[in-house]
C-alpha positions in Angstrom: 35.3 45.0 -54.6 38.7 46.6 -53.9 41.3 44.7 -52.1 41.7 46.4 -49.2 38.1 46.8 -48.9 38.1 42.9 -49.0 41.3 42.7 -46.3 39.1 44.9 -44.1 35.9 42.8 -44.2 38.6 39.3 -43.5 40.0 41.9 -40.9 36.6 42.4 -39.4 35.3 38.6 -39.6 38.5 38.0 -37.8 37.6 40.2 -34.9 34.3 39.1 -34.7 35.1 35.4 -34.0 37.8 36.7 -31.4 35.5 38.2 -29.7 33.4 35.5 -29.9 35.7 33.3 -28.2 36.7 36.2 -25.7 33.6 35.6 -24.1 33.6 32.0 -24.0 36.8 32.1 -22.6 35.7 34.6 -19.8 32.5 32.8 -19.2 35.2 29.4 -18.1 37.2 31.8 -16.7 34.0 32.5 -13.9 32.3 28.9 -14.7 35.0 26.6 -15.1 31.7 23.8 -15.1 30.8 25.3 -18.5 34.4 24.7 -20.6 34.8 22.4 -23.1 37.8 21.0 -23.8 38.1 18.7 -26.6 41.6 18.7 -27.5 44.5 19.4 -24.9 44.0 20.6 -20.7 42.1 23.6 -20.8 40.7 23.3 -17.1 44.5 23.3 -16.3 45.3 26.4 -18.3 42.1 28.2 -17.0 42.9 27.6 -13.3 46.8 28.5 -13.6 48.3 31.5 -12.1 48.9 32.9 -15.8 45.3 33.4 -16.1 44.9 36.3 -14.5 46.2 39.3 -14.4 46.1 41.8 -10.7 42.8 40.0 -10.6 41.2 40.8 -14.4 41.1 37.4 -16.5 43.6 37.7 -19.8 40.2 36.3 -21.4 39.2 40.1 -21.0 42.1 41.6 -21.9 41.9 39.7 -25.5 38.3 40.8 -25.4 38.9 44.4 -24.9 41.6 44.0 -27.9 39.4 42.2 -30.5 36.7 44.8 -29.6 39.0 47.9 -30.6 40.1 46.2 -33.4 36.2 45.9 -34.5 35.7 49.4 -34.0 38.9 50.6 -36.0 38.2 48.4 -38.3 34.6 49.3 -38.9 35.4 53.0 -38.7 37.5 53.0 -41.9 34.5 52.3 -43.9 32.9 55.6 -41.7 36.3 57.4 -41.8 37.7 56.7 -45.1 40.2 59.9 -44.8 41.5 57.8 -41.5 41.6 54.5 -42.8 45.8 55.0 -43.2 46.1 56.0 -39.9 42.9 53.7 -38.1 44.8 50.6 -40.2 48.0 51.4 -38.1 46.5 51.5 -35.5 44.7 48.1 -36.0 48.2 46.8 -37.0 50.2 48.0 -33.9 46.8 46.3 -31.8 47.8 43.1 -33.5 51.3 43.1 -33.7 51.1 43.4 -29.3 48.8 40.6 -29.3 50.0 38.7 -31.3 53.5 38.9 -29.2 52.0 38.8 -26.0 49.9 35.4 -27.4 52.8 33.9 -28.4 54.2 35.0 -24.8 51.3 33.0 -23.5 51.9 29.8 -25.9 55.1 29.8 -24.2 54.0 29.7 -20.7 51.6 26.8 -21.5 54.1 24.3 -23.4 57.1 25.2 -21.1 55.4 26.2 -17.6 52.0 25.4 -17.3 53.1 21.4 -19.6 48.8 22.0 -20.9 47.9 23.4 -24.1 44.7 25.3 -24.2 42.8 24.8 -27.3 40.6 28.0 -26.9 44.2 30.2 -26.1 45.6 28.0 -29.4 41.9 29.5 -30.9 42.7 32.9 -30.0 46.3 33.0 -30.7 45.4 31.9 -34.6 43.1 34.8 -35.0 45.2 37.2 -33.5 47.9 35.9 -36.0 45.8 35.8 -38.8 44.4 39.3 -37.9 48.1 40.7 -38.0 48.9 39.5 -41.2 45.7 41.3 -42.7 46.4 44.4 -41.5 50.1 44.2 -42.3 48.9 43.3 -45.6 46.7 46.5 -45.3 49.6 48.9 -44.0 51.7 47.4 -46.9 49.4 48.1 -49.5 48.4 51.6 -47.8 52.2 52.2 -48.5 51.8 52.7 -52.1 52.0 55.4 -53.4 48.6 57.4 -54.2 46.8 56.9 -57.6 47.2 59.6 -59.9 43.9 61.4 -60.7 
């Protein structure tokens, strides 16, 4: 298997399990009865102000991200004469949440004082996700084979 075929199945797994704690987080977000909280205050995270954005939880908004980057990320094995530019785009998805995660991180060590473990979660995978497809967009860089 080529390596950036391999970068864009990690890439892909990635995503997947974002989204799969996305959900869980929106589910709390509605059913705070249902969150489980092993490690840290989540219930204090959940219910802060922060949680929420003009009424749509940020659980969605990481949803909605790991979602597009599951369809770009998919669509360069459909679109392989777009896989330069759908990889940049994944990129420039994961460079903003990664900042915007480590925004969040932020507000729960020095406003909220409780540290989510789900958030913590996400914010890994969004990380990880970033350096895959920077990884990717390096690599892309090269220049072409020769035929």
């Amino acid at each position: 298997m080529r390596g950036s075929a391999l970068r864009w199945i990690v890439s892909l797994a990635l995503a997947i399990a974002g989204i799969a704690d996305a959900i869980y987080l929106t589910i709390v977000h509605y059913d705070s009865t249902a969150l489980v909280c092993g490690i840290g205050d989540c219930h204090t995270v959940q219910a802060s102000k922060y949680a929420e954005i003009a009424g749509v939880p940020i659980a969605i908004l990481g949803l909605l991200m790991y979602v597009a980057i599951t369809v770009l990320g998919a669509a360069r094995f459909r679109l392989p004469a777009f896989a330069d530019r759908l990889t940049f785009m994944n990129f420039a998805l994961a460079l903003a949440g990664t900042a915007y995660a480590a925004y969040l991180t932020y507000l729960e060590i020095a406003v909220i004082n409780a540290i989510c473990q789900w958030c913590v979660v996400s914010a890994l995978l969004t990380l990880a996700i970033l350096l895959v497809e920077g990884a990717n967009v390096w690599f892309g860089l090269e220049a072409p084979e020769e035929a």
